[in-house]
C-alpha positions as CSV (number, residue, x, y, z in Angstrom):
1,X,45.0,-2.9,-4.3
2,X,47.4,-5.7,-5.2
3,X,50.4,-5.7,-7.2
4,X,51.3,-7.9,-10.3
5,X,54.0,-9.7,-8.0
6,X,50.6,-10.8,-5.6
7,X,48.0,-10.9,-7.7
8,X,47.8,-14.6,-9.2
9,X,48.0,-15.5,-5.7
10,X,45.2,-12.8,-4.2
11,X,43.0,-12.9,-7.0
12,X,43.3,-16.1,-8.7
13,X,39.6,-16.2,-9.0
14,X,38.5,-12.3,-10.0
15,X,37.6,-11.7,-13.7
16,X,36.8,-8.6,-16.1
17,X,35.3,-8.0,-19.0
18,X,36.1,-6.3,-22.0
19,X,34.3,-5.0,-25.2
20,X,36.2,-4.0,-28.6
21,X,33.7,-2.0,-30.7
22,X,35.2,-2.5,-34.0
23,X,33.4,-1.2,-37.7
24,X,31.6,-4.1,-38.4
25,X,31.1,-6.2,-34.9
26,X,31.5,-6.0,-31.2
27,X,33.6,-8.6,-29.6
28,X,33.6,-9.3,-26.0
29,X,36.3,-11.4,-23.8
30,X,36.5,-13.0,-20.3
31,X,39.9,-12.2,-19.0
32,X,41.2,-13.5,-15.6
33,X,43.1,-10.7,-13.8
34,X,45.8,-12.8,-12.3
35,X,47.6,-13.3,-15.4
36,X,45.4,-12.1,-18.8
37,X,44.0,-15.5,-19.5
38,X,40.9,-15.1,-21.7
39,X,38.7,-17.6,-20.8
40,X,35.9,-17.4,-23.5
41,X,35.2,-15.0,-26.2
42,X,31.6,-14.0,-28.3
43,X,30.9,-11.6,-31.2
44,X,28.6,-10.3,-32.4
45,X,27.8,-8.4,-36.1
46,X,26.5,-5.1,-36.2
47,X,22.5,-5.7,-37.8
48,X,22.9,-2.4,-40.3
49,X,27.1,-3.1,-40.3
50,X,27.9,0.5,-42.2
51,X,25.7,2.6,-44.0
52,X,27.5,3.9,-46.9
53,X,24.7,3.9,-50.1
54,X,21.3,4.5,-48.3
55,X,19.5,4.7,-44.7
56,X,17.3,1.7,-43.6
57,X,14.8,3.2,-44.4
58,X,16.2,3.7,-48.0
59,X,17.5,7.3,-48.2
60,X,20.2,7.7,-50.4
61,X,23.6,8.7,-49.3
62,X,26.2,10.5,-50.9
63,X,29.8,9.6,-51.5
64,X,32.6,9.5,-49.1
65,X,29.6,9.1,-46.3
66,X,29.6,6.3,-44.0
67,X,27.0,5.8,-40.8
68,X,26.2,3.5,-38.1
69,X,23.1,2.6,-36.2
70,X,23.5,3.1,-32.6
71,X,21.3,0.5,-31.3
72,X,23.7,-2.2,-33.2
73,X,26.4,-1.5,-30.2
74,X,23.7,-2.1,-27.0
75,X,22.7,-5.1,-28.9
76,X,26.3,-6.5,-28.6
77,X,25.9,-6.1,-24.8
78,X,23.0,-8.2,-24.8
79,X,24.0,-10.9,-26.8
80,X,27.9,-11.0,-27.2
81,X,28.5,-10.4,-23.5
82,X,26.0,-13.2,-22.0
83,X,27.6,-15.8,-24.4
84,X,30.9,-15.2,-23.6
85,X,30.2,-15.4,-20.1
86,X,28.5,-18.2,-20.5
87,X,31.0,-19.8,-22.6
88,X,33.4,-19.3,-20.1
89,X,32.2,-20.8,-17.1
90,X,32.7,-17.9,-15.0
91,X,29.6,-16.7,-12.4
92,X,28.8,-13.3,-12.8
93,X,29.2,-12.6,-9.1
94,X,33.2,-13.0,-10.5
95,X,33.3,-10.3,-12.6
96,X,34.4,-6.8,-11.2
97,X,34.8,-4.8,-13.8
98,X,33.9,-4.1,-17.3
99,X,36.3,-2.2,-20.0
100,X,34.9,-1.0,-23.5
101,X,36.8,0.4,-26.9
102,X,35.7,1.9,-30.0
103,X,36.7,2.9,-33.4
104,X,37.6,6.3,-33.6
105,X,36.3,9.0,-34.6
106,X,32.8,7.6,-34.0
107,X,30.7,10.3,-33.5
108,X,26.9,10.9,-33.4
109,X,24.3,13.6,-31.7
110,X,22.3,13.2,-29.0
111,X,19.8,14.6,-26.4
112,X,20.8,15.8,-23.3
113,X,19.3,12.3,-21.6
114,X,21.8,10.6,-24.6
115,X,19.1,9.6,-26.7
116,X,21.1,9.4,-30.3
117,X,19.0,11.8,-33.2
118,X,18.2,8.7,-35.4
119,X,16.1,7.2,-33.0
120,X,13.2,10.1,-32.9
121,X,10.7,8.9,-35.3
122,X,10.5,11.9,-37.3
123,X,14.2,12.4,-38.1
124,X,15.0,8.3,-39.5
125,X,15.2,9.8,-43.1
126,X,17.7,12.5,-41.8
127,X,21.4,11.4,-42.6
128,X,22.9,13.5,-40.3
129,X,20.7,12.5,-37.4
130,X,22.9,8.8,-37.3
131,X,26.3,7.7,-36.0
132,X,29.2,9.3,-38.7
133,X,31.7,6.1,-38.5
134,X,35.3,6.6,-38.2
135,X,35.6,6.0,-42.1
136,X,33.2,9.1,-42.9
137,X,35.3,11.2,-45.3
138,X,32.6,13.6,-46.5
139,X,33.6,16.1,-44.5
140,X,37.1,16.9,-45.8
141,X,36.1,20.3,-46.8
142,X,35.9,21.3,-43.4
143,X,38.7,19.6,-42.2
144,X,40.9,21.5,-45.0
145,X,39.2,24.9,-44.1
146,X,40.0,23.6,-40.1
147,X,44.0,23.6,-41.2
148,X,44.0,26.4,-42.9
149,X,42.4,28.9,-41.0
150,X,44.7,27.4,-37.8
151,X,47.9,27.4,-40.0
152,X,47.1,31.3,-40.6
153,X,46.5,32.3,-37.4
154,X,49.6,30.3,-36.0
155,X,47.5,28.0,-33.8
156,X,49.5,26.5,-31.2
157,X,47.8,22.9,-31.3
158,X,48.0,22.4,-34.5
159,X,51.5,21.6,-34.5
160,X,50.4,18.5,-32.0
161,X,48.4,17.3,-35.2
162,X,51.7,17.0,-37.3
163,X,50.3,19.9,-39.3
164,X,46.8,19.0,-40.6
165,X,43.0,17.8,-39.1
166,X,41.2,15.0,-40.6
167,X,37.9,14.7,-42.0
168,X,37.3,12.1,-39.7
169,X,37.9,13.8,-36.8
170,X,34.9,15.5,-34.2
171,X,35.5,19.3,-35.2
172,X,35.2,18.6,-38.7
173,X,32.5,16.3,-39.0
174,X,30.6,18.8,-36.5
175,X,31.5,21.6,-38.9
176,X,29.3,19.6,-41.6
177,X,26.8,18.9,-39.8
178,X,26.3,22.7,-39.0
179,X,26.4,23.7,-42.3
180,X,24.5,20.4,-44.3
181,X,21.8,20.1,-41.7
182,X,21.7,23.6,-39.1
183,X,18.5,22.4,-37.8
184,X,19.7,19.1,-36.6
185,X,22.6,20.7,-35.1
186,X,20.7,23.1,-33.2
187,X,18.9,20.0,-32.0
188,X,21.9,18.7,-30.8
189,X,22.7,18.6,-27.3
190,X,26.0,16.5,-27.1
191,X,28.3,15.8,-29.8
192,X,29.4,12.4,-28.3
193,X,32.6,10.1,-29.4
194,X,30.7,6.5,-29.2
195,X,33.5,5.4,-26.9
196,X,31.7,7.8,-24.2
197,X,28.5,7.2,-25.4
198,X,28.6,3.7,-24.3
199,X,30.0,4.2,-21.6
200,X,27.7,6.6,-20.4
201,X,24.8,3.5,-21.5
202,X,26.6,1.4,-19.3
203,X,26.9,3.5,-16.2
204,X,25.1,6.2,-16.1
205,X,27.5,8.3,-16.3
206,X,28.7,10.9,-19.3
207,X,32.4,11.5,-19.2
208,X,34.9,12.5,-22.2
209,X,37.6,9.9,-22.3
210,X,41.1,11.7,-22.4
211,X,41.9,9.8,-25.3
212,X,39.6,10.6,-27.6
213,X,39.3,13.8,-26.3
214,X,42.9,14.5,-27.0
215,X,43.6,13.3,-30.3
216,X,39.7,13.2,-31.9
217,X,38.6,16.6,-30.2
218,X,41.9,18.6,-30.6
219,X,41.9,18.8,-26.3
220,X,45.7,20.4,-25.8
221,X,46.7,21.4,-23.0
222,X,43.6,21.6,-21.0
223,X,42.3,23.8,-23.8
224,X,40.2,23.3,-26.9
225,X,40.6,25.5,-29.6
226,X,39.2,29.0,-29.0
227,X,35.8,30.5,-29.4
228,X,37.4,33.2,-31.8
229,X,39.1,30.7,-33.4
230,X,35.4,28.7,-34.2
231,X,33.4,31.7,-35.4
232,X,35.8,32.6,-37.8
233,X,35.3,28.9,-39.5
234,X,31.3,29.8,-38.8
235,X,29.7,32.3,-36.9
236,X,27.4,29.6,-35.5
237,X,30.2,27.4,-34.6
238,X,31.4,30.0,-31.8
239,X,30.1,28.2,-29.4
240,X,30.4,24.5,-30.4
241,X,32.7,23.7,-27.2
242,X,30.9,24.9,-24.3
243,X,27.3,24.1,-25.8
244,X,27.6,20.6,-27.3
245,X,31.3,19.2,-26.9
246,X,32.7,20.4,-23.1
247,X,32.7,17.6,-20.6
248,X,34.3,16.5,-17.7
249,X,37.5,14.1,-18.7
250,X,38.0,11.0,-17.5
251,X,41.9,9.6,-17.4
252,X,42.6,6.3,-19.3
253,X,42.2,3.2,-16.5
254,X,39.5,5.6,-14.4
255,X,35.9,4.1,-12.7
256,X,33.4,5.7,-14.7
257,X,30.6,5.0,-12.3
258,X,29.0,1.5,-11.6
259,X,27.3,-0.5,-14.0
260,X,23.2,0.3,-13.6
261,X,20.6,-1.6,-13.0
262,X,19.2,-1.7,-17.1
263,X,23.0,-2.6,-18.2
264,X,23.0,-5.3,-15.7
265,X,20.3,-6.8,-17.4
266,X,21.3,-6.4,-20.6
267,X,24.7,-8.1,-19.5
268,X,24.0,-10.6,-17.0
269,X,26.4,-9.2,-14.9
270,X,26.5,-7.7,-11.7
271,X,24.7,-4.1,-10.4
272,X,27.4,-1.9,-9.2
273,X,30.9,-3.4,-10.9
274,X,33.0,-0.8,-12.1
275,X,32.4,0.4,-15.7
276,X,35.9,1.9,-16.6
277,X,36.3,5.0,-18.9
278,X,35.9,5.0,-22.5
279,X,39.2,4.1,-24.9
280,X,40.1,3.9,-28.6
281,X,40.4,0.5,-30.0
282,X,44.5,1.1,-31.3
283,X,45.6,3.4,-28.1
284,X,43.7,0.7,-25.4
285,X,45.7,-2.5,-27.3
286,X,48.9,-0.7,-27.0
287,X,49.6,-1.9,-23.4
288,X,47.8,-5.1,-24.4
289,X,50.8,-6.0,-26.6
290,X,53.5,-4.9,-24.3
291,X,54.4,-1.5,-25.3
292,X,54.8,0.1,-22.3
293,X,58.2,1.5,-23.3
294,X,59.6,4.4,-25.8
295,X,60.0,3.1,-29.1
296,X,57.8,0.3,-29.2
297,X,55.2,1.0,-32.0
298,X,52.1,-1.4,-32.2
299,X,50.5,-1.6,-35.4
300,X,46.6,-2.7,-34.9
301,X,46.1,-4.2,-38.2
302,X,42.4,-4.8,-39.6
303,X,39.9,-2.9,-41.9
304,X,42.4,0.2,-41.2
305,X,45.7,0.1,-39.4
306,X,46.3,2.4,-36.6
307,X,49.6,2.7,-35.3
308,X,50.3,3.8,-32.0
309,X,53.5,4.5,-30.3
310,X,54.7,6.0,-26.7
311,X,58.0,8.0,-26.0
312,X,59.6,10.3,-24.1
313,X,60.3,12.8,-25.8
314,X,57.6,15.3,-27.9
315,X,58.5,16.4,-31.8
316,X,56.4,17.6,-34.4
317,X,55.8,14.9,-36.9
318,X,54.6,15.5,-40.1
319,X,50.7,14.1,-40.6
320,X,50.8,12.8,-37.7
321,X,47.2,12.1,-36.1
322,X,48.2,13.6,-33.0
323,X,50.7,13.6,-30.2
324,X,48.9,14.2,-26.5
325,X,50.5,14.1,-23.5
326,X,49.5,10.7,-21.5
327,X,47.2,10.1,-24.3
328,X,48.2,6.1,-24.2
329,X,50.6,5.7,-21.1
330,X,50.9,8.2,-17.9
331,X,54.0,9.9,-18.3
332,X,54.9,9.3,-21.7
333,X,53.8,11.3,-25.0
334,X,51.7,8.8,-27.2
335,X,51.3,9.3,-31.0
336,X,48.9,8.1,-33.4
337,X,49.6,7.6,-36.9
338,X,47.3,5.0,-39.2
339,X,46.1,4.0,-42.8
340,X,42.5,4.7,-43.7
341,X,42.5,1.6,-45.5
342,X,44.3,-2.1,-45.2
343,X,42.2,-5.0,-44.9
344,X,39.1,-3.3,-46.3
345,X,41.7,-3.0,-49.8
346,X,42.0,-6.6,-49.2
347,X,38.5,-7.5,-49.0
348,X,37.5,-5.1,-51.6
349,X,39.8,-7.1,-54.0
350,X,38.2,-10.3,-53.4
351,X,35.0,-8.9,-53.6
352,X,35.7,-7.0,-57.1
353,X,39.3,-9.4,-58.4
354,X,38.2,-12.9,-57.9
355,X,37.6,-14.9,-60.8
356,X,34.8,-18.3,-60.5
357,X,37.7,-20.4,-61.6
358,X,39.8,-19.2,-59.0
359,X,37.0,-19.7,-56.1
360,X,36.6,-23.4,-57.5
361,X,39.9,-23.6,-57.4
362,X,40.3,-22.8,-53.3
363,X,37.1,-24.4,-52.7
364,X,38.4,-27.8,-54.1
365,X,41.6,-27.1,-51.7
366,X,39.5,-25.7,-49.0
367,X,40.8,-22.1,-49.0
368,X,38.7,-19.0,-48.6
369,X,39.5,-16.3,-51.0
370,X,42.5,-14.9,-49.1
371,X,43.7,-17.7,-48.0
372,X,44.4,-18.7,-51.8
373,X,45.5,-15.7,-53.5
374,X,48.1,-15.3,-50.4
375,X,49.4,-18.9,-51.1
376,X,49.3,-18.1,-55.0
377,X,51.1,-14.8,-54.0
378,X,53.8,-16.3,-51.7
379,X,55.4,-18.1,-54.4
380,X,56.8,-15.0,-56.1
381,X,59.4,-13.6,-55.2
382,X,60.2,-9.6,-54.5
383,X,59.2,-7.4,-57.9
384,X,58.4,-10.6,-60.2
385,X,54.7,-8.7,-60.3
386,X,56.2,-5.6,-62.1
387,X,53.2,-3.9,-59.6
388,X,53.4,-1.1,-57.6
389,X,50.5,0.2,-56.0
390,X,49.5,3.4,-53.8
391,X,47.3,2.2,-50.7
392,X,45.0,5.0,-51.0
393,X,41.6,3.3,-51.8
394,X,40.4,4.8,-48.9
395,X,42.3,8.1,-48.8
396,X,45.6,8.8,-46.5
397,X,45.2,9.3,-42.9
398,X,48.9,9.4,-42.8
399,X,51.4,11.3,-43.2
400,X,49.4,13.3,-46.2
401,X,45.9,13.5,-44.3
402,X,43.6,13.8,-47.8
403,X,41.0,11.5,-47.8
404,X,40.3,12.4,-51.3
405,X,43.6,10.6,-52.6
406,X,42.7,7.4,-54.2
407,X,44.2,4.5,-55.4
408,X,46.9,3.8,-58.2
409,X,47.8,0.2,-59.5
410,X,51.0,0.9,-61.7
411,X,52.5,-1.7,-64.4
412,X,49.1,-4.0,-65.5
413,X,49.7,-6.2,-68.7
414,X,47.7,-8.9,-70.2
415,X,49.7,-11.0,-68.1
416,X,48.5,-10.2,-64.4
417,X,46.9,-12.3,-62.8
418,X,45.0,-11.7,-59.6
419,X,47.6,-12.5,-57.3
420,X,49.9,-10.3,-58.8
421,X,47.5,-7.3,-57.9
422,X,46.5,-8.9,-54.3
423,X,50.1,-9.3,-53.6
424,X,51.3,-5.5,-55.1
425,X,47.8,-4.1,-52.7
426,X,49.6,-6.3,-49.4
427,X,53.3,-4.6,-50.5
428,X,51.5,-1.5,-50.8
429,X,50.1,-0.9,-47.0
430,X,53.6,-2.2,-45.8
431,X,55.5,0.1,-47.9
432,X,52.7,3.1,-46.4
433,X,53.8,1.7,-42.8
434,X,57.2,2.4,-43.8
435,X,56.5,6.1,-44.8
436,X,54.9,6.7,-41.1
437,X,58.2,4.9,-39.5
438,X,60.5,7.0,-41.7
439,X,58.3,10.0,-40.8
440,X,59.1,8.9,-37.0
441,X,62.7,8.3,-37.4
442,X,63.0,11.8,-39.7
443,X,61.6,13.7,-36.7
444,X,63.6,12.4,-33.7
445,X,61.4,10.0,-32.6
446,X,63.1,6.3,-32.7
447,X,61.2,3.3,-34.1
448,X,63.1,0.5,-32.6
449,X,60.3,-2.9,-32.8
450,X,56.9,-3.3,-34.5
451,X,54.7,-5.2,-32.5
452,X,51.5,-6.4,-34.8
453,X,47.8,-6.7,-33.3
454,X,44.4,-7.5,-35.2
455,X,43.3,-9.9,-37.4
456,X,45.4,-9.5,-40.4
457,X,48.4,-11.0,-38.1
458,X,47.1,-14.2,-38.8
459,X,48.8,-13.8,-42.4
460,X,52.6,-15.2,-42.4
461,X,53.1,-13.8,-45.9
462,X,52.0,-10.4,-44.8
463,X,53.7,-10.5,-41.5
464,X,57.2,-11.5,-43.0
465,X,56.7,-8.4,-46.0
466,X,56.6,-5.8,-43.6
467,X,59.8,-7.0,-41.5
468,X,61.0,-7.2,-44.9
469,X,59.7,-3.7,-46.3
470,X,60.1,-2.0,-43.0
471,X,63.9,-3.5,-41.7
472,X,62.4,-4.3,-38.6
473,X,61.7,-7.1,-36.6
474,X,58.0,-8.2,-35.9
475,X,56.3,-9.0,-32.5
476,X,52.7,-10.1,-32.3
477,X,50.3,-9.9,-29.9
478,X,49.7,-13.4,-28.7
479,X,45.9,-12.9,-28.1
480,X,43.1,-13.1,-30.6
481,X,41.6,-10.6,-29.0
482,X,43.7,-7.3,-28.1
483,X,41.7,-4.7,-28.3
484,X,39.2,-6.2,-26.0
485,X,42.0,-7.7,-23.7
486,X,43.5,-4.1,-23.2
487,X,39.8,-3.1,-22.5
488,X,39.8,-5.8,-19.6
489,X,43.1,-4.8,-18.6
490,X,41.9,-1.0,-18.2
491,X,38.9,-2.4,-16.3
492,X,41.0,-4.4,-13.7
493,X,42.6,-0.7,-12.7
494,X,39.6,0.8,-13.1
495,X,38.2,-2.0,-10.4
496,X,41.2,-0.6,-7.9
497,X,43.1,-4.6,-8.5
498,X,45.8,-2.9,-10.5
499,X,47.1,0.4,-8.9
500,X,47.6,1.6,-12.8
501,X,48.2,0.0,-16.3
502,X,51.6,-0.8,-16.1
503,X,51.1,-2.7,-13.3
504,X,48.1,-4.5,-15.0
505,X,50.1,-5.1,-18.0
506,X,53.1,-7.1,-16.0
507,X,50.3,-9.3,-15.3
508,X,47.4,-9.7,-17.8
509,X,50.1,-8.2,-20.5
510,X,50.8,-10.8,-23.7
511,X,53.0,-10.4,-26.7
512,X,56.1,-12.7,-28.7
513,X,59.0,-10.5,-29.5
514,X,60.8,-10.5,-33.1
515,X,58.6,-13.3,-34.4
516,X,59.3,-12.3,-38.1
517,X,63.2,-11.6,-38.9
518,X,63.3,-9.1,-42.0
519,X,65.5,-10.6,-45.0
520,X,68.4,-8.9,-46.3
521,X,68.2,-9.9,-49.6
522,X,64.2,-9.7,-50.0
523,X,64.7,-6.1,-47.8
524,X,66.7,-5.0,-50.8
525,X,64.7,-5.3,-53.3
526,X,62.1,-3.7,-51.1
527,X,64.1,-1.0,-50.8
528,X,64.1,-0.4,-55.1
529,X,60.5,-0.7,-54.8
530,X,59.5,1.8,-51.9
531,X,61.6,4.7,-54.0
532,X,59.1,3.3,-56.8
533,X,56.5,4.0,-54.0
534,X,57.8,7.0,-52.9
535,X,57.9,8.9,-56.3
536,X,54.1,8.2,-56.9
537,X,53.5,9.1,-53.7
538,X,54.4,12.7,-53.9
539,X,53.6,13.0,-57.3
540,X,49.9,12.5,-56.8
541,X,49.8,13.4,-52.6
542,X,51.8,16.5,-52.5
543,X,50.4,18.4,-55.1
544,X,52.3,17.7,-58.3
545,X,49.8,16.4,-60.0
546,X,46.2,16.9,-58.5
547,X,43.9,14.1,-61.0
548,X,42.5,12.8,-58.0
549,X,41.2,15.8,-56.7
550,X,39.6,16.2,-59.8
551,X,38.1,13.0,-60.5
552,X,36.7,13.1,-56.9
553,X,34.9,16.8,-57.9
554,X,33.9,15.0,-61.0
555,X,32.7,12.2,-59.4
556,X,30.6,14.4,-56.9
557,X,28.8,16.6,-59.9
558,X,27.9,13.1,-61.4
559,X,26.2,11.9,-58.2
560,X,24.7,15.3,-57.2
């Protein structure tokens, strides 16, 4: 093993790979291990992208539901991993190791050989035989019986949860599968995050990444929750752990096995290099953008925001998606907080807001749509909208954990145009960053920098509202790609060059501190509008008013 003082000089001619599964492609990067440099970069779109209205073969699905095909992630081995090496330039007798990351919680049954459900022949029409994608909601009925039933029988872990479990998470979207589909979950021999299922693709190997494992799979302190504790929820659940979820753990930065002979071939890349252990896209980029310290939170910004965060010291933190114990950095308690939806809201806005005169408009100046509402938007200044708006189009993953909220435009006249309502939907996931901070700060855990990663970055105008909203200065990750470079970085341990991942990140480690200043006077006037915020969130999160409850139940009977 070399150190990061050495390694430019020992390795200057070693590379890695690594492989960000994200919710609508895979992207993979060539990274040197000397010093991070990515070489070359491919991606590559997911064929199905997310099922969220039908199967392919045409079977409805109901709402809240969204589903993947597993067969779209081997195919961004075979095709985004070859170009990127070949754009490169690098031989593949180079390479030593390969990292991967994934959305999470992915989750999706299998055999016991790992062949997913969805691929028999006979169960293709079966919705619950496919991948449930971090985004599926539809099982928030479980998750809210999940909380409740641990909150009265005083269960230890749940207070590592900030309180409540997610309907995205592996015990609740198990839960539903039991009790939708019992046949299919008899069937089931693994309950498998897709961060270990490729893993296992790639080497042969199945192993639970401790990540996942630990804030997906509600893993405390070498425990799961108990087998007393699971029949209570369902009789037939008893034995969920042991039967379908209990695997070895693998530590973040670990050799999973070597890559086999089929992955070779799918890859291009060497037999035997070391495949490293699975990861989750936010926790894997946190090292990525230099956070190795307490109190350095990175915010991975793209169709959801995740933020992660590592410190010293453990509190309970309301909504929080979970605190675990060397779940991001050894030694350090990492957290994970995050918003359901950001740049989907965005997206969904052009899709739904965007008027023909206003895309003849940026297509004379050569915009795309965002592009030219956020130039249209970054002429007004603080409140001229008269918008507020409640990010919740996509439910709240934090710090309320309901992801049957739903979204709220407040203070529409004849007058707004549509970059008054793009602009009030950018405010609004900034001033939802700046309840998780506050929920941080509240609890004893300092927030002292927010370091930015993902695509959204690329926006100036929404970079400088959250310094302003949040009072703090912005970093950003200076790589394109840092999901997939924290991947590589975790593969360059896991290939025994880096004796852990602070070492690596010294090295391969990229980020540029304070980038974005926050504005008194615009910070201000932020502050008038997140006590705007504030009131509607509790009014319509925390039980005041409960409209969107029922509109959801409504919405439900309708499409039953």
């Amino acid at each position: 093993m070399v150190n990061a003082e050495n390694s430019e000089h020992t390795h200057p001619d070693t590379y890695v790979i690594g492989v960000d599964y994200g919710t609508l492609s895979g992207r993979a990067v060539v990274v040197r291990v000397a010093d991070g440099a990515e070489l070359a970069a491919a991606e590559h779109p997911y064929a199905h992208a997310v099922l969220d209205r039908a199967l392919p073969d045409g079977t409805p699905l109901p709402p809240d539901w969204a589903l993947q095909v597993p067969s779209d992630y081997i195919d961004v081995l075979r095709i985004a991993v070859p170009e990127a090496l070949a754009r490169s330039g690098v031989r593949p007798d180079q390479v030593v190791g390969i990292g991967t990351d994934f959305t999470a919680c992915t989750v999706l049954p299998v055999l016991a050989d790992g062949t997913p459900l969805c691929e028999l022949p006979d169960l293709t029409g079966r919705p619950h035989a496919y991948v449930k994608l971090w985004r599926h909601h539809a099982a928030q009925a479980q998750a809210d019986r999940i909380t409740e039933l641990a909150d009265a029988r005083k269960e230890p872990w749940l207070k590592r949860y900030g309180g409540k479990i997610s309907s995205e998470w592996e015990f609740a979207k198990a839960l539903q599968l039991l009790e939708e589909d019992p046949e299919l979950y008899e069937l089931t021999d693994r309950w498998i995050e897709a961060a270990d299922w490729i893993v296992w693709r790639l080497s042969g190997t199945y192993v639970r990444n401790a990540c996942t494992a630990g804030y997906k799979g509600q893993l405390q302190d070498g425990s799961y929750p108990s087998p007393d504790y699971l029949a209570a929820l369902n009789p037939g659940f008893a034995d969920f752990v042991t039967d379908k979820l209990e695997q070895p753990i693998g530590q973040l930065g670990d050799r999973a096995g070597g890559l086999t002979a089929e992955a070779a071939a799918w890859t291009g890349l060497p037999e035997g290099i070391a495949v490293c252990v699975g990861n989750v896209d936010a926790h894997v980029t946190a090292p990525a953008a230099t956070a190795v310290e307490p109190g350095r939170m990175v915010a991975i910004m793209g169709t959801s925001t995740c933020h992660v965060m590592s410190s010293d010291q453990w509190a309970e933190v309301p909504g929080m998606c979970g605190v675990v114990d060397g779940g991001i950095l050894p030694g350090l308690w990492g957290y994970e907080a995050g918003q359901s939806g950001v740049g989907d809201i965005f997206g969904w806005f052009v899709r739904t807001g965007f008027p023909a005169s206003y895309a003849e408009e940026a297509a004379a100046l050569g915009r795309d749509p965002h592009e030219h509402l956020t130039a249209l938007a970054a002429e007004q200044r603080v409140g001229q909208h008269g918008l507020i708006a409640l990010d919740w189009q996509s439910g709240n993953r934090s710090v309320l954990v309901d992801h049957d909220l739903s979204g709220v435009l407040v203070g529409l006249t004849l007058s707004t145009r549509p970059e008054d309502v793009y602009r009030a939907l950018l405010e609004a996931t900034a001033l939802g960053t700046r309840t998780i901070i506050e929920a941080f700060e509240t609890s004893g855990v300092p927030v002292r920098e927010l370091i930015i990663a993902g695509g959204l970055m690329k926006n100036p105008l929404l970079m400088q509202i959250y310094a302003d909203v949040t009072r703090l200065p912005l970093g950003v990750i200076d790589s394109a790609q840092g999901p997939a470079l924290g991947a590589a970085m975790h593969a360059a341990v896991a290939a025994g060059v880096y004796p852990d991942i602070r070492a690596a990140a010294q090295a391969m480690a990229k980020a540029r501190p304070a980038v974005y200043q926050p504005d008194p006077e615009r910070a201000a006037a932020y502050d008038r509008l997140y006590a705007e915020y504030r009131l509607l969130h509790d009014y319509f999160g925390r039980g005041a008013n409960e409209v969107m409850h029922r509109l959801r139940h409504l919405r439900a009977e309708a499409s039953a």
